[in-house]
Backbone as CSV, one residue per row, in Angstrom:
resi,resn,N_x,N_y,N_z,CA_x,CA_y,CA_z,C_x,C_y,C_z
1,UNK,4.659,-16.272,-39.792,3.745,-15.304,-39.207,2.635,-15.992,-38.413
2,UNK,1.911,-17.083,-38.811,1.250,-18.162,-38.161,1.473,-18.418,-36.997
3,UNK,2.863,-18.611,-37.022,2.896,-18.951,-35.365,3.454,-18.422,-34.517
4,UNK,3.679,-17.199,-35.371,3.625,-16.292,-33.954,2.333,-15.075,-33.450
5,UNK,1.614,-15.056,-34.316,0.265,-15.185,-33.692,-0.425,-16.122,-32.778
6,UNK,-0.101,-17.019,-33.245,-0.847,-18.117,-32.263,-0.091,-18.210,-30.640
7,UNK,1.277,-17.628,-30.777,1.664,-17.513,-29.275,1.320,-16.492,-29.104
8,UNK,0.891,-15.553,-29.910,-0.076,-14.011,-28.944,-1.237,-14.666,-28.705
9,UNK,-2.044,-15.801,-29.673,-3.500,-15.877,-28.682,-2.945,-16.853,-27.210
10,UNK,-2.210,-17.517,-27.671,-2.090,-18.072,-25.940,-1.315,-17.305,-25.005
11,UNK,-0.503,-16.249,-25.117,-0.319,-15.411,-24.534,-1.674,-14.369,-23.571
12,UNK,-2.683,-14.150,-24.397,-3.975,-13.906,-24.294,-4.342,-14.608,-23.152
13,UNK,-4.478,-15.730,-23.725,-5.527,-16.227,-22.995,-4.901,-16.764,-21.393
14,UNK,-3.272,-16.962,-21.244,-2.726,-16.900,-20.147,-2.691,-15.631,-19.291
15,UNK,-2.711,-14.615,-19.958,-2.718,-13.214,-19.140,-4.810,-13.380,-18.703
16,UNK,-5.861,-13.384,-19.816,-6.761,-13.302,-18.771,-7.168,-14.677,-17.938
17,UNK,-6.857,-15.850,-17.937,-6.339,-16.535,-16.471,-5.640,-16.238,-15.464
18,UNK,-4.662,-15.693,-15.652,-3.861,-14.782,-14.173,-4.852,-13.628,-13.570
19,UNK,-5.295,-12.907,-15.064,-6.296,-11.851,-14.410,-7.621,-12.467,-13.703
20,UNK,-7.891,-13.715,-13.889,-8.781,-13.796,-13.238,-8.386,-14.658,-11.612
21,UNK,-7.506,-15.173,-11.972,-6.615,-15.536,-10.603,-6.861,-14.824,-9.632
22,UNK,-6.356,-13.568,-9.834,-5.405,-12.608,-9.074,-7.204,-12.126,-8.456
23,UNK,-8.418,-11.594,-9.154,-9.551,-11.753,-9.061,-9.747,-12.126,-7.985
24,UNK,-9.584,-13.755,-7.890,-10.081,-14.960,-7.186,-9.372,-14.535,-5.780
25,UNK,-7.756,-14.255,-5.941,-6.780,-14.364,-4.582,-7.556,-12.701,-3.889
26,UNK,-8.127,-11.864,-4.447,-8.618,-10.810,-3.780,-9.836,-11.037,-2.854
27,UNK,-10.959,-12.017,-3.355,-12.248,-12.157,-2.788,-11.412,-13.178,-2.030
28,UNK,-10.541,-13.618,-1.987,-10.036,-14.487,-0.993,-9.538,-14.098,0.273
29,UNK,-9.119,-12.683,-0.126,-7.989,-12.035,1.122,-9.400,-11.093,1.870
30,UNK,-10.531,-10.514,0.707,-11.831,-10.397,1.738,-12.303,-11.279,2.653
31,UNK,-12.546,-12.722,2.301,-13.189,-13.613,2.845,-12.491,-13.863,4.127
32,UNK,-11.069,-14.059,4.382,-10.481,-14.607,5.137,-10.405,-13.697,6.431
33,UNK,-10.114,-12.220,5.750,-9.469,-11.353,7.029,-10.395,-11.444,8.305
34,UNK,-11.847,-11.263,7.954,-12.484,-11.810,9.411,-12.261,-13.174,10.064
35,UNK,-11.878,-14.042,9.021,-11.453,-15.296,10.145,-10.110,-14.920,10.920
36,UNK,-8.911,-14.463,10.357,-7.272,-14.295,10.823,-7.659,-13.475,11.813
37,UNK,-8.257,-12.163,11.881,-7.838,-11.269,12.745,-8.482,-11.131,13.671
38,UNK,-9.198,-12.170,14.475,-8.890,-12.603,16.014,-8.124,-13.305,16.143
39,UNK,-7.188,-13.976,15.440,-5.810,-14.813,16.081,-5.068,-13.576,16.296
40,UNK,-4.819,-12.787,15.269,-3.790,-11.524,15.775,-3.771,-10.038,16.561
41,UNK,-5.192,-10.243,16.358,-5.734,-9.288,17.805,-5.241,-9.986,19.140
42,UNK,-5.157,-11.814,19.203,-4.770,-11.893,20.442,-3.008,-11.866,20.721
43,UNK,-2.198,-11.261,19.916,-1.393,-10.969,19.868,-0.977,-10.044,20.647
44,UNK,-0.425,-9.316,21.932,-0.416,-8.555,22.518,0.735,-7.419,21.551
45,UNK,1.497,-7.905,20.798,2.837,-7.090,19.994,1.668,-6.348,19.095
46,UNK,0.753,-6.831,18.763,-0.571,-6.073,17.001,-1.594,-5.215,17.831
47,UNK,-1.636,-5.556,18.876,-2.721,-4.983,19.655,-3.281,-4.143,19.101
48,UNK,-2.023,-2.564,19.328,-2.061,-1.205,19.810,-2.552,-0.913,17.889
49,UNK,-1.914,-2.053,16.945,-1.966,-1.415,15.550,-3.036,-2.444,14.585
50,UNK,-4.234,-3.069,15.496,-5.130,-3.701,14.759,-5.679,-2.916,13.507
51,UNK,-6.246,-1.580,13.584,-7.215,-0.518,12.730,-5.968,-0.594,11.006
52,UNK,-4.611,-0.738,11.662,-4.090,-0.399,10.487,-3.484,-1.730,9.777
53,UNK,-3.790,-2.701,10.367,-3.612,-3.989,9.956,-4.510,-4.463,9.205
54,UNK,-6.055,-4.219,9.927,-6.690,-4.576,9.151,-6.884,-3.768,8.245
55,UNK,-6.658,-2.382,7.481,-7.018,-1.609,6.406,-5.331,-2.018,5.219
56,UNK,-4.386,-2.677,5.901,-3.400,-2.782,4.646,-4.030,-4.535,4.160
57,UNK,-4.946,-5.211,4.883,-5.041,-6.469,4.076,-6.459,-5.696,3.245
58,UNK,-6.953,-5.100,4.045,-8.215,-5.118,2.937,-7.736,-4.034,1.331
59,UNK,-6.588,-3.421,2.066,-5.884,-3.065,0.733,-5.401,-3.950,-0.259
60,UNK,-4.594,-4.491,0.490,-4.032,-6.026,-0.379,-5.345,-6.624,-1.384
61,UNK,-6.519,-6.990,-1.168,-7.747,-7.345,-1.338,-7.825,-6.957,-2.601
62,UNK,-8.002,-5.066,-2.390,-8.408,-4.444,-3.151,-7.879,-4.230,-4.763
63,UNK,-6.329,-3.895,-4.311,-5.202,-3.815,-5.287,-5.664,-5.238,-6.070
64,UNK,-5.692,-6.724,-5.080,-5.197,-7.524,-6.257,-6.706,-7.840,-6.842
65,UNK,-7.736,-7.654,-6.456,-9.188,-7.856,-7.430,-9.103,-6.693,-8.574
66,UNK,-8.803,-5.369,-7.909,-9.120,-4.386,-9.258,-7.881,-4.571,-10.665
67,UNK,-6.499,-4.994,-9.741,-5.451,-5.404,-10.908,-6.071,-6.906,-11.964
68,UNK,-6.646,-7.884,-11.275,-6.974,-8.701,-11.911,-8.425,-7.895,-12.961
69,UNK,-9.179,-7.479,-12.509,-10.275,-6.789,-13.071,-9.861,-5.962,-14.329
70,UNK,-8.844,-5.186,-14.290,-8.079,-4.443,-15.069,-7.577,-5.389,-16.465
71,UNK,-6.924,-6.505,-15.681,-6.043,-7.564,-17.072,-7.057,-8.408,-17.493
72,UNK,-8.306,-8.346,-17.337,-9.638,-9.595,-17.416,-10.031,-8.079,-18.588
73,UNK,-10.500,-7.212,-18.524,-11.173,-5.845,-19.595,-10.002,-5.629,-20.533
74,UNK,-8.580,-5.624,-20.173,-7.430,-5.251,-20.997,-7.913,-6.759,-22.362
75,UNK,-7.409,-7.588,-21.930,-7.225,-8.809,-22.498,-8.774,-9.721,-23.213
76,UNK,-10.046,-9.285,-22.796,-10.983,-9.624,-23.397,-11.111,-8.276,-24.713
77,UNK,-10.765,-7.253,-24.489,-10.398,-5.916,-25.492,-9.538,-6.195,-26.554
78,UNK,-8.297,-7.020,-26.100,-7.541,-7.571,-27.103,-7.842,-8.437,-28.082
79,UNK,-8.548,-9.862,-27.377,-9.269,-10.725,-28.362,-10.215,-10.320,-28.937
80,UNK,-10.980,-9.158,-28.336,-12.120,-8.875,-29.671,-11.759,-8.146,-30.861
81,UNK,-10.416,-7.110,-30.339,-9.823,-6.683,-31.825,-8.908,-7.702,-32.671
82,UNK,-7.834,-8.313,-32.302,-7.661,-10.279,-32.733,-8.811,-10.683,-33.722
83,UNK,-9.658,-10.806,-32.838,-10.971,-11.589,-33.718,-11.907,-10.656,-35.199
84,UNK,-11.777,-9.350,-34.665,-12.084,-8.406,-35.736,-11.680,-8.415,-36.976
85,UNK,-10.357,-8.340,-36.752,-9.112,-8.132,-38.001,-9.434,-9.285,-38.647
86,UNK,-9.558,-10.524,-37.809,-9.597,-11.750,-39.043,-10.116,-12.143,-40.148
């Protein structure tokens, strides 16, 4: 029984590292899109569809900060009931 608890706490603690990853890759896909999208504005093929280019990355953004945000509250929720029971 020992040890397979102990692969649920590192299970834990690998899920809120991804969650905070995924966090990190969101403020990343904010930060960046103003640098990328004057290379692809000068794209004459993106031109006509810049408005909706740029609203599916800042989607992308969004999805992956609030999914990481989500598994960072899921998984700190888990270890405090983990730690309760003990």
């Amino acid at each position: 029984m020992g040890l397979n608890r102990m692969k649920a706490e590192e299970m834990n603690k690998f899920q809120l590292i991804w969650g905070v990853v995924l966090m990190v890759a969101g403020v990343g896909v904010f930060y960046r899109i103003p640098q990328v999208m004057p290379s692809i504005a000068e794209l004459e093929t993106f031109e006509p569809i810049i408005p909706f280019i740029k609203f599916c990355f800042y989607l992308i953004g969004i999805i992956l900060f609030g999914g990481g945000v989500k598994k960072v509250y899921k998984n700190i929720e888990k270890m405090k009931k983990s730690n309760s029971t003990e």
